[in-house]
C-alpha positions, 0 to 999 in steps of 0.5 A: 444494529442498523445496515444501510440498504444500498442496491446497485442497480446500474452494476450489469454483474457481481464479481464472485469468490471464495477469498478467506480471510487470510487469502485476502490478507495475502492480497493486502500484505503482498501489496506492502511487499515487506521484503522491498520495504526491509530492503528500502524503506528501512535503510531510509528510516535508519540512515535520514531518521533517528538511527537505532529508534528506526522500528519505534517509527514502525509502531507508531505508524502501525498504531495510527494504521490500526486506530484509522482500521476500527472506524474503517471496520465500525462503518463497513457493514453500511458501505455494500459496495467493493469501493472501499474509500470512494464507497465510505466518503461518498456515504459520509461526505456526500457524492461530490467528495466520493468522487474527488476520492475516486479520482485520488484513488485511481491516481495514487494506486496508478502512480505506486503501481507505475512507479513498481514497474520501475523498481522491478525493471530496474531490479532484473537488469541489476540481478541478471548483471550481478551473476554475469548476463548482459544489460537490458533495458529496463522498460523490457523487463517491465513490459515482461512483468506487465504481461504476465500480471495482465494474464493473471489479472485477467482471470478469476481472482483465487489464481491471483490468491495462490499466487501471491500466496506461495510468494508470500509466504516465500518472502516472510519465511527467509525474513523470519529465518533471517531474523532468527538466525541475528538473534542466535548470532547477534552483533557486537552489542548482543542482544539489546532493546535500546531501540525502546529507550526514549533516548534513542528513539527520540533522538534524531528525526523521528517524524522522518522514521515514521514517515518511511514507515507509513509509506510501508504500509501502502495497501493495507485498506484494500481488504474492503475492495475484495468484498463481493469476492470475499466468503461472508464479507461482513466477518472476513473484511474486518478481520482481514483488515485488522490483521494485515496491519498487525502482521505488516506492523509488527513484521516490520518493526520486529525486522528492524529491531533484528538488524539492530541488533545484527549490525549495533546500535551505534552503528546501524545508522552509518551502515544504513548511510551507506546503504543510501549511499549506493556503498553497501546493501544493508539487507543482502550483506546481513543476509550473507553474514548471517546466511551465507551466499545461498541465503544472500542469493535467495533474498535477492530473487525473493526481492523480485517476487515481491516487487512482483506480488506487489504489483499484481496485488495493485493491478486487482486492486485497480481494476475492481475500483474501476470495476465498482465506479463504471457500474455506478456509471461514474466511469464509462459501462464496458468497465463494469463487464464481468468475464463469463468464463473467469468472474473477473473485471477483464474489461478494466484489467484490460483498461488497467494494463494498457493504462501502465503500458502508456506510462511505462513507454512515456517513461522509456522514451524520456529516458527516466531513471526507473529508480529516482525518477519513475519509482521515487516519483510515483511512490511520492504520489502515491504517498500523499494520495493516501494519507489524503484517501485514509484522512478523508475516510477517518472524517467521513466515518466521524461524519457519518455516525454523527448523523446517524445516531442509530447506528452508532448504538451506543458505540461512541468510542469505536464510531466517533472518539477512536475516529477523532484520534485516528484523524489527528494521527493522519493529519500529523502524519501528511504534515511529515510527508509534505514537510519531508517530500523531497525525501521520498522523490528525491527530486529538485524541491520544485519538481517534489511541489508538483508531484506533491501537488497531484492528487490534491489536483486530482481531489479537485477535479474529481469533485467537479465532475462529481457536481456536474454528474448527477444521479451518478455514484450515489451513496445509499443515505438511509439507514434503518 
């Protein structure tokens, strides 16, 4: 098989590493920050969605995500730069549309990580008064969170590895635990799969369940942006890849199914509700059942350290985009500077902390509300901005091996016709996510069209600048 000859000679320094594959898999699932997923995105799933069915919309995202993830792996030993969507549409669509998908890249990862900052604020006020102590703003406890990610941001990426490592494994650990203990002590119903039954999962809004599923999963492509600090990059990538989805998948969809059977099947959607409502809390009141209030006391500090590996693994993963486009000279030079001590892009981990302090204080000053306003609303943006990013890439990789016949060697189902699937799949699911997005805004319809809007604008204004800067982030177009 045929590899593209790509030679960046703009790029002053190469970051270095030793990241594993499961070393980049914790990178990538503690982006999706299950823990905050079970606690949010699932009440949502139940309550709006179709009830009992909710984790069948877990499969089914999960089963898109791995479709996109084989033209996503097929085509990643022809991309050699750490860009990973900017890198894949720049090769197959051509340099104008890579640069409409940097822009989109930088707004999503920016807004999600922006909007984590919100949630985490508002989370350690809510802790911290929960077990007697005083109120404090929330952009304090944000701008707290935010320094200590820039100091590990700004060092060699192993530190930030072990880090969201042991976080990690913390956070699953008590899930699983959890799990386990409903299915030893189940509820009402016992132990049931009427969450499989066609009459249960079709029944209600399924598209809104997978919708809140596909928001979940927020994070997984980013295996590809480790490369250069990955160990064999060609092996550890697609298996990373792959499966960070089969854990995040299946992590969820097995979760969900749990809590089904803890609370039953006819009552899991009123409890869900209620949840929604601000009533109940569905995820540390089964805790407290099933654990006791140690155990309910546990979750709710793991929650923070999810929030918190969510954000540091954004953090990585924005400074290396940044990283990759200023040493394509598409963003400005100093960007590209590797730190002589720690390997690291601390130039753009610099950039990348002073970026959210700006949001943070415009935030703060406006007095949004960190849940609605700053983590809805950013986390819409985001939303749509990867479906826009992974469609994007599913025609590029169709796009790409069409072209080149070569390096298709004989694999038509894995370049083209899994690809093919993979589009449609992300073209239905950005039709539930517009047709639903005041769902996940929770927002006036008008302002949802705006945000909704935003990284279609930012598609478009990347691909102007791409026109007018020529020479800048060129794909390498031979393949041998």
């Amino acid at each position: 098989m045929g590899s593209t000859d790509s030679k960046n000679t703009h790029q002053p320094a190469q970051l270095t590493g030793r990241l594993g594959t499961m070393g980049i898999v914790f990178m990538v699932v503690a982006a999706a920050a299950p823990l905050t997923v079970i606690g949010g995105n699932m009440p949502l799933g139940i309550g709006l969605g179709n009830g009992a069915g909710a984790p069948v919309g877990f499969l089914i995202a999960a089963l898109i995500l791995l479709l996109f993830s084989v033209g996503f792996v097929t085509m990643a030993p022809h991309v050699r730069e750490a860009g990973a969507f900017f890198s894949y549409v720049t090769l197959g669509l051509g340099k104008r549309a890579g640069m409409g998908i940097a822009v989109v890249a930088l707004v999503a990862y920016t807004a999600i990580q922006a909007g984590i900052y919100g949630y985490i604020g508002w989370a350690i006020d809510d802790t911290v008064r929960f077990y007697g102590g005083p109120s404090i703003p929330w952009p304090l406890y944000a701008l707290f969170t935010l320094a200590i990610v820039a100091f590990l941001g700004y060092r060699h990426i192993d530190l930030s590895a072990k880090v969201l490592g042991v976080a990690l494994v913390a956070e699953i650990g008590i899930v699983l635990v959890l799990d386990f203990a409903i299915l030893i002590n189940p509820g009402p119903a016992g132990i049931t799969v009427e969450s499989f039954a066609p009459d249960t999962f079709l029944d209600g809004a399924i598209g809104v369940a997978i919708l809140f599923a596909l928001t979940g999963f927020i994070g997984f492509e980013s295996t590809a942006v480790f490369r250069n600090e990955a160990r064999s990059p060609e092996r550890t990538v697609p298996r990373a890849t792959y499966i960070a989805v089969l854990i995040i998948g299946g992590f969820y969809a097995f979760t969900c199914w749990a809590f089904v059977v803890a609370i039953g099947p006819d009552t899991i959607a009123e409890v869900a509700q209620r949840t929604l409502d601000g009533e109940a809390n569905m995820l540390l009141d089964t805790t407290n059942d099933q654990l006791g209030h140690v155990g309910r006391d546990l979750v709710n500090v793991l929650l923070l350290t999810s929030l918190f590996a969510c954000v540091l693994s954004f953090h990585n993963v924005i400074a290396r985009y940044q990283f990759v486009l200023a040493g394509m000279r598409v963003l400005p030079k100093p960007l590209a500077r590797v730190h002589p001590k720690h390997h690291s892009p601390s130039v753009s981990s610099l950039v990348q902390t002073g970026t959210v302090i700006i949001l943070v204080a415009i935030f703060a000053i406006f007095g949004v509300d960190p849940l609605v306003g700053v983590f809805g609303s950013m986390a819409g943006v985001a939303t749509v901005g990867m479906t826009v990013l992974m469609l994007s890439t599913s025609i590029a990789v169709i796009v790409f091996f069409v072209r080149n016949p070569a390096a298709r060697a004989g694999r038509r189902g894995r370049t083209i016709l899994i690809p093919i699937l993979a589009s449609v799949g992300l073209l239905a699911g950005m039709g539930l996510v517009l047709s639903n997005f005041t769902l996940v805004t929770g927002g006036s319809a008008q302002l949802s069209a705006g945000l909704a809007a935003v990284p279609f604008a930012a598609l478009i204004v990347g691909w102007f600048i791409g026109r007018d800067r020529r020479g800048a982030a060129e794909a390498p177009s031979n393949v041998s």
